[in-house]
KOLBA-943518 format. One record per residue (C-alpha): residue number from 1; residue in three letters; x, y, z. Coordinates in pm, 1 decimal, always signed. Example, Ala and Ser with C-alpha at 12.3 -4.5 7.8 and 13.67 -1.06 7.14 Angstrom:
// residues 2
[1,'ALA',[+1230.0,-450.0,+780.0]]
[2,'SER',[+1367.0,-106.0,+714.0]]
***
This chain:
// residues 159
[1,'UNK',[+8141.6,+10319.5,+10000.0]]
[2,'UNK',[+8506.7,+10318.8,+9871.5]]
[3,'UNK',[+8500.1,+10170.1,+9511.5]]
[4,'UNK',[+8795.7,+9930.5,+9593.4]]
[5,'UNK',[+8548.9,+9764.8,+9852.4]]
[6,'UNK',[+8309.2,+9540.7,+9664.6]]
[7,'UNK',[+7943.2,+9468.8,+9810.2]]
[8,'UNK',[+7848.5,+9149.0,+9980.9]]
[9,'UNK',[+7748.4,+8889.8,+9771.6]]
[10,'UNK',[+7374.5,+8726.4,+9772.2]]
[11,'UNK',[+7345.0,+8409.5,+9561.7]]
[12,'UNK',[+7184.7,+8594.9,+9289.1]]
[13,'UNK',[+7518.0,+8791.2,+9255.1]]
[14,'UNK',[+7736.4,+8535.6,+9243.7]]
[15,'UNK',[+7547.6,+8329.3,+8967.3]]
[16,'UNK',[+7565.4,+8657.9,+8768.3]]
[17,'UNK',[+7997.5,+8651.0,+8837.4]]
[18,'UNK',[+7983.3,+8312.3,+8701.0]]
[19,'UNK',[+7763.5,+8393.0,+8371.7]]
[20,'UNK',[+7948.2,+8661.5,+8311.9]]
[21,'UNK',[+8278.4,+8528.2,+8298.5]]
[22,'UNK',[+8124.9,+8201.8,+8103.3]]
[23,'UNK',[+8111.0,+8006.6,+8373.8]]
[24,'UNK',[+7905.1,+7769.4,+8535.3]]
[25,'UNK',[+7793.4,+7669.4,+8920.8]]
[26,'UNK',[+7869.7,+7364.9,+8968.9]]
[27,'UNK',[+7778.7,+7145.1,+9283.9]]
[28,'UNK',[+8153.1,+7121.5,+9352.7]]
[29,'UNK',[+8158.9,+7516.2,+9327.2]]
[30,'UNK',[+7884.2,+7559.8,+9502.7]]
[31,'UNK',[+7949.8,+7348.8,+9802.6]]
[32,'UNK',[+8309.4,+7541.6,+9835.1]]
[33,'UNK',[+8126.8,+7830.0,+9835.9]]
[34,'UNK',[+7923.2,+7714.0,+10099.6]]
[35,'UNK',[+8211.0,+7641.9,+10309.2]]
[36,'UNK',[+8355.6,+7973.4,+10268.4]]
[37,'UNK',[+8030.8,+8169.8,+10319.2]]
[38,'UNK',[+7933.0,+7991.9,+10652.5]]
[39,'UNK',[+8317.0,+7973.0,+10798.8]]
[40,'UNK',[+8316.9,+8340.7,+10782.3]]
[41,'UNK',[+8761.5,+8375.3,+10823.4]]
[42,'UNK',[+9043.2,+8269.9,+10614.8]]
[43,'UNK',[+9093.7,+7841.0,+10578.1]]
[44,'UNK',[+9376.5,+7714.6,+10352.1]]
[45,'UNK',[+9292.9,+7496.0,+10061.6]]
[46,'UNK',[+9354.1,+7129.4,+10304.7]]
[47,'UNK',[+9092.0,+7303.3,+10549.3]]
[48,'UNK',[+8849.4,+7367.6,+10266.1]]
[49,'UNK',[+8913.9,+7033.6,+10143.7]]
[50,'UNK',[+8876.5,+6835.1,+10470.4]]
[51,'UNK',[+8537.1,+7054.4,+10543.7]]
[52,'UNK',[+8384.9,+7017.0,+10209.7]]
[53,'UNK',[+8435.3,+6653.4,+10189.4]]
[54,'UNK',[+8281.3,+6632.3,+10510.8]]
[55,'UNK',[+7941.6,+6792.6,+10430.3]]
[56,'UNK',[+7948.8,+6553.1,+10134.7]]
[57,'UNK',[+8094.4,+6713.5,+9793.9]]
[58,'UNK',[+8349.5,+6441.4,+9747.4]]
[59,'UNK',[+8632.9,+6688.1,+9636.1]]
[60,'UNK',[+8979.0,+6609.9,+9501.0]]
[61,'UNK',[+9236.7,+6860.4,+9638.9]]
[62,'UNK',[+9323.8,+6961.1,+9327.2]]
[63,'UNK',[+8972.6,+7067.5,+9249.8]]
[64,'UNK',[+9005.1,+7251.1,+9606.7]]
[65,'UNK',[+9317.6,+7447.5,+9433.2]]
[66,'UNK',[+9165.2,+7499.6,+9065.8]]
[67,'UNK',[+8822.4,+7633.4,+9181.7]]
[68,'UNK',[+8967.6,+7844.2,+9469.0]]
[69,'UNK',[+9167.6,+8017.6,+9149.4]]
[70,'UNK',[+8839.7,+8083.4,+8982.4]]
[71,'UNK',[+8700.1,+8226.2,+9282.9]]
[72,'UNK',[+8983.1,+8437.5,+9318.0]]
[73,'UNK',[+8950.3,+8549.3,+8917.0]]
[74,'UNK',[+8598.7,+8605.6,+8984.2]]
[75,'UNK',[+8655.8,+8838.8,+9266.0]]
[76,'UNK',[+8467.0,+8606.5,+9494.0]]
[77,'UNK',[+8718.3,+8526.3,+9743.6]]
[78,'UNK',[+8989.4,+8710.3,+9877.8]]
[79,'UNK',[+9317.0,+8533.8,+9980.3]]
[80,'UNK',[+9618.5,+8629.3,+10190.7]]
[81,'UNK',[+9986.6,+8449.5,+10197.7]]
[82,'UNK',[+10099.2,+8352.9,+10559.4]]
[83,'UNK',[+10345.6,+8171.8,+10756.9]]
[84,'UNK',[+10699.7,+8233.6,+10801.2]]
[85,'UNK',[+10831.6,+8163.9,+10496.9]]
[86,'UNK',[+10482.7,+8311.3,+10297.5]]
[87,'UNK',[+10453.3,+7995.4,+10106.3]]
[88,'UNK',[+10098.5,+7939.7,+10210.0]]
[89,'UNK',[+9810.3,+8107.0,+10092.2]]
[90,'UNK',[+9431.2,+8151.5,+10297.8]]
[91,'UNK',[+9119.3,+8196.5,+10177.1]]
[92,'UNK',[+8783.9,+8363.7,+10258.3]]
[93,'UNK',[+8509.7,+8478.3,+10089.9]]
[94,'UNK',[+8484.9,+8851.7,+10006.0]]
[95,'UNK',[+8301.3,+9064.0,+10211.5]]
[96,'UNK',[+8199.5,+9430.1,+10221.1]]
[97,'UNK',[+8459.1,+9489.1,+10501.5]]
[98,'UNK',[+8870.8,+9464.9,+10441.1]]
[99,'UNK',[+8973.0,+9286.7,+10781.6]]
[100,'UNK',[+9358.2,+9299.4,+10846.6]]
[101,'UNK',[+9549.8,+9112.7,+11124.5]]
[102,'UNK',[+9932.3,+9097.0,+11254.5]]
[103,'UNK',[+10037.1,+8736.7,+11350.9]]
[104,'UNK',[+10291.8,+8713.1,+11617.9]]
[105,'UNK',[+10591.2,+8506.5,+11509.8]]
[106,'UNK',[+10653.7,+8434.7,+11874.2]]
[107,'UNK',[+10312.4,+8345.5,+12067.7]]
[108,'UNK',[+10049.5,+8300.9,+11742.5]]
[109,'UNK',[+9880.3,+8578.2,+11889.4]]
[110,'UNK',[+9630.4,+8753.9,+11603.4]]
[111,'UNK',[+9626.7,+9111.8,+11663.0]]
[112,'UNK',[+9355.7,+9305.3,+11461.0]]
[113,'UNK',[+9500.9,+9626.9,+11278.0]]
[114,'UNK',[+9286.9,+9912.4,+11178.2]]
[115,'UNK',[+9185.8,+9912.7,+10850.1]]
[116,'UNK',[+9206.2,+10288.0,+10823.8]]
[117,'UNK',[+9555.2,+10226.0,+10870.4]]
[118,'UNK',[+9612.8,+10072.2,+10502.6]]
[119,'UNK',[+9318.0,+10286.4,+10377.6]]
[120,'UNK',[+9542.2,+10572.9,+10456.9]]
[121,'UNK',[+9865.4,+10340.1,+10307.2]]
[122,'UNK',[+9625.1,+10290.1,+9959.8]]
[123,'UNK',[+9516.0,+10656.8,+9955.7]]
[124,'UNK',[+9924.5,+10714.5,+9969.1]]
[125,'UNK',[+10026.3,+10467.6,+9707.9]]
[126,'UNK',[+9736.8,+10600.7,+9505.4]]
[127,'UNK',[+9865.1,+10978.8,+9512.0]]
[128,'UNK',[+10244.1,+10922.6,+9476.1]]
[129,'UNK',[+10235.1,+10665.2,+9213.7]]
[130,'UNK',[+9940.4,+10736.1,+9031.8]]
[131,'UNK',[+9777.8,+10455.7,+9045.2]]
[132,'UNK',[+9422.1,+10263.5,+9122.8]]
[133,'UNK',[+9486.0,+10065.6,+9396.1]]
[134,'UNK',[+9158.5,+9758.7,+9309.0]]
[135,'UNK',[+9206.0,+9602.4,+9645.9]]
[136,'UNK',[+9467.9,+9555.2,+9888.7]]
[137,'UNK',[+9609.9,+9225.7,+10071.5]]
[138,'UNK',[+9867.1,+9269.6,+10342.8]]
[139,'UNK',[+10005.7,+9026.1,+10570.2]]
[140,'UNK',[+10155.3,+9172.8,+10917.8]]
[141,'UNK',[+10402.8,+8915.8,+11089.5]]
[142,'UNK',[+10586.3,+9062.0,+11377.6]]
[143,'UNK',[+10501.8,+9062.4,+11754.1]]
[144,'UNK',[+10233.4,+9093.3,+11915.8]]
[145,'UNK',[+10279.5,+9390.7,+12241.2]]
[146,'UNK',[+10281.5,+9130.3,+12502.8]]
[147,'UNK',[+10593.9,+8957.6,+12293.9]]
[148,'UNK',[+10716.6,+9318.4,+12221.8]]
[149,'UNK',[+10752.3,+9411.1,+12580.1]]
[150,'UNK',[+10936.1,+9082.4,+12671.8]]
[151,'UNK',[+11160.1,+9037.8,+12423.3]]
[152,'UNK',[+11238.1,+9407.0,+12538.3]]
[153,'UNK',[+11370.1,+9296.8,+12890.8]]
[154,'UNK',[+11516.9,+8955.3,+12732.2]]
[155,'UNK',[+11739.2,+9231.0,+12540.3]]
[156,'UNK',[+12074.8,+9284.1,+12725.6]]
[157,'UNK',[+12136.8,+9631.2,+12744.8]]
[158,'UNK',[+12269.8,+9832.6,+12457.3]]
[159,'UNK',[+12654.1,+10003.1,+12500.7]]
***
């Protein structure tokens, strides 16, 4: 297993990330965890808020937005900037496997990429600049090959 790819984490592990950084679990922690563990993809912080709240943990959305930084400073959560404008940020929680995605600006479609794809981009960056390349988050916006095609014939003809 590539180093940059860090193992799936069992409670016992992610007790450990919090002692280690001097942390503690709190229920609020906890349930937000929860909510990322079970939901499996990437929610913003309102749709972590909203689902918290609703299995109970009485959250402010502020304490959505500080503990989601923790998470991110404890390596347990993984977050990726979208939209048009990239002014919003999603969140999962970190898993074994780097998933990557292209949204299409036109019909929303979400188009899976290969992850060997940016391995072979990290391996790259790695060799030319010399660097260690910890983990990667990209964010693909273009068009989907459906959208591709028809904007194709929507194009009048070049002279």
């Amino acid at each position: 297993m590539d180093s940059w790819l860090l193992p799936l984490f069992d409670d016992k592990a992610i007790h450990q990330a919090f002692q280690d950084a001097g942390h503690r679990l709190t229920s609020h922690r906890l349930a937000l965890l929860n909510v990322l563990r079970h939901q499996g993809g990437f929610l913003d912080a309102e749709a972590l808020h909203e689902l918290a709240n609703l299995r109970g943990a009485n959250l402010s959305l502020a304490t959505v937005y500080r503990t989601l930084a923790l998470f991110k400073e404890l390596n347990l959560v993984e977050g990726r900037i979208v939209g048009e404008d990239q002014v919003r940020e999603e969140y999962r929680f970190r898993s074994q496997q780097q998933h990557y995605t292209l949204t299409c600006k036109r019909c929303g479609a979400i188009v899976p990429v290969e992850s060997d794809i940016v391995d072979a981009f990290r391996r790259e960056v790695t060799a030319s600049l010399g660097v260690t390349v910890l983990s990667a988050h990209s964010c693909f916006i273009g068009y989907c090959a459906a959208c591709t095609a028809a904007l194709a014939q929507e194009a009048p003809p070049a002279e």
